[in-house]
C-alpha positions in Angstrom: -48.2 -1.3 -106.5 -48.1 -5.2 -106.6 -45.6 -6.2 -104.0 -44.1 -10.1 -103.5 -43.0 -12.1 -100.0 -41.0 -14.7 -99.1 -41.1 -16.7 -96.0 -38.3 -18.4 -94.5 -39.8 -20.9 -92.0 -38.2 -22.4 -88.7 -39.4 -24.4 -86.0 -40.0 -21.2 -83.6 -40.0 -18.2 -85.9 -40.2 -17.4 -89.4 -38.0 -14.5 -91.7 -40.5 -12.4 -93.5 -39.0 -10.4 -96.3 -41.4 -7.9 -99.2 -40.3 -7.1 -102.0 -42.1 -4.3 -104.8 -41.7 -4.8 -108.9 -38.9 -4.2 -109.0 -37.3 -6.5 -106.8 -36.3 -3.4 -103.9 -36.9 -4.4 -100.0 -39.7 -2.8 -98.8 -40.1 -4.4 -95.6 -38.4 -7.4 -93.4 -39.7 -9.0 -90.1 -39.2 -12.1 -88.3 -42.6 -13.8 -86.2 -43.8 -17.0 -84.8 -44.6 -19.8 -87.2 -48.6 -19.5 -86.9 -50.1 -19.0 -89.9 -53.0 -16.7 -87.9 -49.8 -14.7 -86.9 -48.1 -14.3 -90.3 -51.6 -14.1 -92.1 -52.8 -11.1 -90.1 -49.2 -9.0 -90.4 -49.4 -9.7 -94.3 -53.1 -8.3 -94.8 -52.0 -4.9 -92.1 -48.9 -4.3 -94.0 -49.1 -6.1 -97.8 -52.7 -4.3 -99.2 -51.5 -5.3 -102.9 -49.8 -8.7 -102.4 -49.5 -10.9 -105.2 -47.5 -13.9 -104.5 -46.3 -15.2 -101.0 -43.3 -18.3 -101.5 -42.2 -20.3 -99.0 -40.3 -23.9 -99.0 -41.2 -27.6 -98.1 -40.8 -28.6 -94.9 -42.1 -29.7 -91.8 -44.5 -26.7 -91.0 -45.3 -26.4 -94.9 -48.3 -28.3 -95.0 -50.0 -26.7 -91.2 -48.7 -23.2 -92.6 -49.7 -23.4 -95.9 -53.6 -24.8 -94.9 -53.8 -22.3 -92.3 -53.2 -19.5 -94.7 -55.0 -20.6 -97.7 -57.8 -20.6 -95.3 -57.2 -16.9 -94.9 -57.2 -16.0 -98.1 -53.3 -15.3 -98.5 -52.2 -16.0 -102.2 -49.4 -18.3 -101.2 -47.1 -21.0 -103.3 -44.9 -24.0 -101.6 -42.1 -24.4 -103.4 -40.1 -27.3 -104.2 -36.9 -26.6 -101.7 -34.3 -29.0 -103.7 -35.0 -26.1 -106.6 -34.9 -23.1 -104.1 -31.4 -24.7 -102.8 -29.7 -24.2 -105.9 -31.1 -20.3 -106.4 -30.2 -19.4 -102.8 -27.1 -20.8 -102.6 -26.2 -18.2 -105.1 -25.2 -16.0 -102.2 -22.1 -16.5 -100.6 -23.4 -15.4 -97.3 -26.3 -17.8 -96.2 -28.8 -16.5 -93.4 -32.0 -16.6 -92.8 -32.5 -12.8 -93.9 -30.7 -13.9 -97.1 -33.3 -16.7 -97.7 -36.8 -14.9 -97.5 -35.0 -12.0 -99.4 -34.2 -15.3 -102.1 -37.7 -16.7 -101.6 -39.2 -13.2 -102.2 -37.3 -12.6 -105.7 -38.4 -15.9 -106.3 -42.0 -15.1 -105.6 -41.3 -12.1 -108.1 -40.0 -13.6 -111.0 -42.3 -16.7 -110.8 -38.9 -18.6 -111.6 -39.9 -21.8 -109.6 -41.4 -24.9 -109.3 -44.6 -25.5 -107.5 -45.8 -28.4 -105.4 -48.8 -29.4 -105.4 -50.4 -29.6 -101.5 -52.6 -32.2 -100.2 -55.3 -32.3 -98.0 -55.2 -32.8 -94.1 -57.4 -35.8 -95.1 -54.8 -37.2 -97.0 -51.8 -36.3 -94.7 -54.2 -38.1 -91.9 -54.2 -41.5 -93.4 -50.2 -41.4 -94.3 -49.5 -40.4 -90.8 -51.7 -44.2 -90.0 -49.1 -45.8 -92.8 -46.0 -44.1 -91.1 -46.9 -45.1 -87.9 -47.3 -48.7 -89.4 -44.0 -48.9 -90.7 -42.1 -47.4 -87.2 -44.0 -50.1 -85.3 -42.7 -52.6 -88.3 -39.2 -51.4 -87.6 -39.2 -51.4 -83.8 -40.5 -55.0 -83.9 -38.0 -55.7 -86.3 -35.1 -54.5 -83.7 -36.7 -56.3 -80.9 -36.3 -59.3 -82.2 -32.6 -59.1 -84.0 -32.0 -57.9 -80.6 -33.6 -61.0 -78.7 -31.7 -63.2 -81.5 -28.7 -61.7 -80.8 -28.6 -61.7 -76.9 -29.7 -65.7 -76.7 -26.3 -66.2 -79.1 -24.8 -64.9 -76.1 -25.8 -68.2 -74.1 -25.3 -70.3 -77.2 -28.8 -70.3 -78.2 -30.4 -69.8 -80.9 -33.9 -69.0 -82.0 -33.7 -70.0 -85.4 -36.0 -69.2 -88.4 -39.5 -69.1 -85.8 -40.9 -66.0 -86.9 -44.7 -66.4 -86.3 -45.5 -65.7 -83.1 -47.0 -69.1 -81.7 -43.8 -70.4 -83.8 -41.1 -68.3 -81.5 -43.1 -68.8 -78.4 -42.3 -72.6 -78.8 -39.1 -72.3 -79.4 -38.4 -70.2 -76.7 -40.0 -72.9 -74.3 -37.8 -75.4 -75.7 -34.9 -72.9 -75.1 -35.8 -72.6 -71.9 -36.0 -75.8 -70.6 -32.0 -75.8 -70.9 -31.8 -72.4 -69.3 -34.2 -71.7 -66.8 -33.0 -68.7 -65.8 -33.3 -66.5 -69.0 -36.8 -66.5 -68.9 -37.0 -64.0 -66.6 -34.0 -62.3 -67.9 -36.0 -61.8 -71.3 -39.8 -61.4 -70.0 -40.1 -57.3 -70.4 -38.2 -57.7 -73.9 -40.9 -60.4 -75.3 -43.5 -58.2 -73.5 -42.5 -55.3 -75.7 -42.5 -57.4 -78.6 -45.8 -59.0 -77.8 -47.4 -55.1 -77.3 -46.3 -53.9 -80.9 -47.2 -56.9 -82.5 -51.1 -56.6 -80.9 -50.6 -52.5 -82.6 -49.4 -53.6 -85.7 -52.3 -56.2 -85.9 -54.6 -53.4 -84.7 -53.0 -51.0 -87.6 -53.4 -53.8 -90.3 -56.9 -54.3 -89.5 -57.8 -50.2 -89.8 -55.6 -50.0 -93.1 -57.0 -52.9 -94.5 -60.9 -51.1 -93.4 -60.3 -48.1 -94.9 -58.9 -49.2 -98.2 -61.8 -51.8 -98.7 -64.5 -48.6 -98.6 -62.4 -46.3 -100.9 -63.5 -47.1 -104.5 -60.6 -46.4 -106.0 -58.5 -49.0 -103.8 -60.9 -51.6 -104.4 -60.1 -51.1 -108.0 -56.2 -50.9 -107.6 -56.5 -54.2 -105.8 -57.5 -56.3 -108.6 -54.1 -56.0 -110.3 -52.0 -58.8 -108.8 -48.8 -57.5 -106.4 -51.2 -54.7 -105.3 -52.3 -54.8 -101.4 -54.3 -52.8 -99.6 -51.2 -50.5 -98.5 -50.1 -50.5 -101.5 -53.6 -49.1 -103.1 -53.8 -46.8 -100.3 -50.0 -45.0 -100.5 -50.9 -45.1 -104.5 -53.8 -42.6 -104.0 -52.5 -40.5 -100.8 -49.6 -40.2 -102.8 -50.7 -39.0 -106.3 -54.4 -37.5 -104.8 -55.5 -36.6 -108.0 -54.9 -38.4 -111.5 -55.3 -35.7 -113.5 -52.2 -34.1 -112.0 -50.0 -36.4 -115.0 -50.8 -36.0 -118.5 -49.5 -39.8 -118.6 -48.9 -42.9 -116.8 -45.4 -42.9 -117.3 -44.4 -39.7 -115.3 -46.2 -41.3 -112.0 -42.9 -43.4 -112.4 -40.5 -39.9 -112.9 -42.5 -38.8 -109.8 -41.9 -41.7 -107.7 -37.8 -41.6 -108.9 -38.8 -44.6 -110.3 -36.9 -43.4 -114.3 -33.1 -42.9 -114.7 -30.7 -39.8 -113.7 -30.1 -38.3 -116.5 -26.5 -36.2 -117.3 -26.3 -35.1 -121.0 -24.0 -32.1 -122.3 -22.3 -31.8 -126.0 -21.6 -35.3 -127.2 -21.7 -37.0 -123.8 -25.0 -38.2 -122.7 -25.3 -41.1 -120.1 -27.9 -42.4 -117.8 -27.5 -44.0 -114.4 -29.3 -45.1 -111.2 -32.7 -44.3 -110.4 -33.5 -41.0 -109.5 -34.7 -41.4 -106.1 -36.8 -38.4 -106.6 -40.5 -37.4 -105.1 -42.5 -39.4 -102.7 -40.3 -42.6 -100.8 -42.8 -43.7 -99.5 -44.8 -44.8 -102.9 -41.4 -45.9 -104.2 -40.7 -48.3 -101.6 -44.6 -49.7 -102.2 -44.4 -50.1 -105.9 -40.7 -52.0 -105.0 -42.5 -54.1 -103.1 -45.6 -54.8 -105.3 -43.1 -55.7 -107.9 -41.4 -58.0 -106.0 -44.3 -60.1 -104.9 -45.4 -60.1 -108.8 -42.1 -61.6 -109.8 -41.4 -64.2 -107.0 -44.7 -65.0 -105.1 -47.5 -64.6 -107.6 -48.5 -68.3 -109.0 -51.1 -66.7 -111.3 -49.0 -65.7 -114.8 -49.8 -62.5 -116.4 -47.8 -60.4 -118.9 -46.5 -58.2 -116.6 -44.7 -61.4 -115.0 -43.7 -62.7 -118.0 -42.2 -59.4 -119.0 -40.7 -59.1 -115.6 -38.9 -62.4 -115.6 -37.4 -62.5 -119.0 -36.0 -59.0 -117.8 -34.5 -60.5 -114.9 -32.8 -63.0 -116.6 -31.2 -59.9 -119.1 -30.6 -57.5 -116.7 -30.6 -58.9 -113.5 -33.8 -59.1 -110.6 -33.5 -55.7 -109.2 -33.3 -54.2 -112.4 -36.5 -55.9 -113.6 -38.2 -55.1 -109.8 -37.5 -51.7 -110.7 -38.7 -51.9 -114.3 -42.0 -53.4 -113.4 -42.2 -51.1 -110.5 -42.5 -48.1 -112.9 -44.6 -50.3 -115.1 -47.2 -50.6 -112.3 -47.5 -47.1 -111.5 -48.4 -46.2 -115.2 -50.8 -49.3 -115.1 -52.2 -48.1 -111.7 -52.9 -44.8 -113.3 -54.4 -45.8 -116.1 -57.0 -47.7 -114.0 -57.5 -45.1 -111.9 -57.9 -42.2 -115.1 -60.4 -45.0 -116.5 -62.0 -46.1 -113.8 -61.8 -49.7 -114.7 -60.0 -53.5 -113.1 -57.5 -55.1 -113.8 -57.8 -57.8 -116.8 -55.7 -61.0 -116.5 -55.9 -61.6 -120.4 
């Protein structure tokens, strides 16, 4: 008899729940959150399992690895979708959830995501840890700007590192006795900056022997983080019949609200991956306001702005450049300035 299971995952433990074809509760349990764990407790008491469900999350990815590797027919689900079918029940608990996630598996009423490698997930962890040490720099020094205001100086727009280490000499020389005062903060700064260097140099490395970078770098806007969250992010270009829903997937296209007679559109959905959003904004935005070089895109870009504003068209040619980057990718062909 084919028989269905839900898993509803926490930090420590995870709510099992089995379900036969006809949607009764055959069996419920609650284990630690190994997959070796969960994987041998399905095979002992699930002979004719089907369909195992469980939702995104923190643990998804190590969970779901671990038990493809043994063999246990499991789906990640999208949990934004699962959300709206569990909170059917009035009562929410755990119990209530892999019971949920089990119908769900038995139905085959969901939506699901597509998993990518550890390989993948080890080079985004490199461009996360990039963008922390980008932020903790960045409050280090609004930090140091906002301490000297307290003495009534001010470090001004020195934002190079040989720059602000002159300034802060000249600075100073009318206060002597702040230099000590701010020695372990600079330090701190000085120590992420050498990392962030250090991170640069790997990221830049690793996208110049990747192929398909090198390729996604010839269209102007488009750096070596950018090429390199484009590909971790989408994995496999076949995944979109078309250029244009890499821009749906990156929440790049407009929400959408249409019943009867009313239909309206408004911000960006802000769905999928932020990471490759927040890449493709930035792209765009050194297309439209840095690039010298014209190119249609640009030209398209800018007579945007000046209809609908610059973050409009930053967001228009955002989307523009993940269909573009597809395309390239799909063909395996470079950019063409013409």
């Amino acid at each position: 008899m084919p028989i269905y299971a839900g898993l509803d995952v926490s930090d420590k433990a995870t709510h099992v729940c089995v379900v036969d074809v006809e949607g009764a509760v055959l069996r419920r349990e609650v284990m630690a959150s190994d997959p070796a764990i969960l994987a041998k407790w399905l095979d002992r008491y699930c002979p004719d399992l089907v369909r195992v469900v469980m939702e995104t999350g923190p643990l998804s990815t190590f969970l779901y690895h671990g038990m493809v590797a043994r063999d246990v027919p499991i789906e990640c689900i999208c949990a934004r979708h699962a959300k709206g079918v569990l909170s059917a029940r009035v009562n929410k608990s755990d119990v209530h959830d892999a019971e949920g996630l089990a119908q769900m598996a038995r139905t085959g009423w969901f939506k699901r995501i597509h998993m990518k490698a550890s390989a993948t997930h080890f080079d985004r962890a490199a461009i996360r840890i990039r963008a922390q040490l980008i932020t903790a720099r960045t409050a280090m020094i609004n930090q140091l700007r906002g301490l000297l205001k307290l003495f009534g100086l001010q470090l001004g727009s020195a934002r190079a590192p040989g720059k602000r280490t002159e300034r802060l000499a000249m600075l100073y020389s009318q206060r002597p006795d702040l230099e000590a005062l701010f020695a372990p903060l600079l330090a701190s700064i000085e120590a992420i900056e050498e990392q962030l260097r250090t991170s640069n140099r790997n990221l830049e490395k690793r996208a110049a022997s990747d192929p398909v970078c090198a390729r996604l770098m010839t269209v102007p806007g488009v750096g070596p983080i950018t090429a390199l969250t484009y590909t971790m992010s989408i994995e496999d270009p076949h995944r979109f019949a078309r250029g244009d829903d890499v821009g749906a997937y990156a929440g790049l296209v407009p929400r959408r609200s249409q019943s009867g007679e009313r239909d309206t559109q408004g911000h960006i959905s802000k769905a999928g991956d932020p990471m490759l959003r927040r890449s493709l904004y930035e792209a765009a935005n050194i297309l439209l306001t840095r690039l010298k070089r014209p190119c249609a895109l640009q030209t398209w870009g800018k007579k945007l702005a000046e209809a609908k504003g610059p973050k409009r068209a930053k967001v228009a040619v955002a989307r523009k450049l993940a269909a573009l980057l597809h395309s390239l990718w799909l063909n395996e062909t470079e950019f063409r300035w013409a």
